[in-house]
N, C-alpha and C positions, 0 to 999 in steps of 0.2 A: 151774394152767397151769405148765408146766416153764419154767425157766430155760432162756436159748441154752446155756450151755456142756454141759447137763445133755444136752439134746437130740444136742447135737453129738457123747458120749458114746456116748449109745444110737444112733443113726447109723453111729459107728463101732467099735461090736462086733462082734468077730472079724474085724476087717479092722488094720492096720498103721497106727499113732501113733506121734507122737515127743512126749514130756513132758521139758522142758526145767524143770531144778530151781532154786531159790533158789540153790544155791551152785556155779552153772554145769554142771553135770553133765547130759549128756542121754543119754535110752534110747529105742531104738526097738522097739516089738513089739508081738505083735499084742495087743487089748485083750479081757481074755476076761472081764472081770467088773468092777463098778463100784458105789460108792453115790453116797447124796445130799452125803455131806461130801467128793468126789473122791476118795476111795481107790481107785485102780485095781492090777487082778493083770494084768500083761503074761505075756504068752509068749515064748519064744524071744526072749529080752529082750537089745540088745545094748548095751554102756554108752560114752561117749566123752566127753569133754574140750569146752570153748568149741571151735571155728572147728578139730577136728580132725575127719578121717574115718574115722581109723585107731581100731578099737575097742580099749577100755583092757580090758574083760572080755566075754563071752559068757555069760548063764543061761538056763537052763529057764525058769523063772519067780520074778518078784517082785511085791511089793508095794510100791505108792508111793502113803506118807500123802498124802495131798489138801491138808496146810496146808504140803508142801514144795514145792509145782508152781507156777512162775511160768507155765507155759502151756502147750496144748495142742495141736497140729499136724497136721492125715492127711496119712499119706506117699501117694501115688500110684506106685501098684504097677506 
């Protein structure tokens, strides 16, 4: 049986998450790929600050290890 967050993952492929990092840093994009230890690949990945809404960078796509994510979010589109 899967894990909740695991599921919540697979739920939200290819639709829009925000992963909020250990050293406050959050990205919002869409989630196009996933494993079992949270490494997710975002798309159109956009990046920002604690309690800002103004983004610090814009990318294609990245990768975010799984043991940097303090947690997991869907945005409603």
């Amino acid at each position: 049986m899967r894990s909740d967050p695991i599921r919540l993952l697979n739920k939200s492929l290819h639709n829009q998450i925000l992963v909020k990092l250990k050293d406050g840093h959050e990205y919002v994009g869409n989630l196009q790929k996933y494993d079992l230890t949270m490494n997710l690949i975002l798309t159109d990945a956009v990046e920002s600050l604690d309690d800002t809404n103004s983004p610090l960078a814009k990318y294609g796509k990245i990768l975010v290890r799984g043991n940097n994510i303090l947690y997991i979010r869907t945005v409603n589109p």
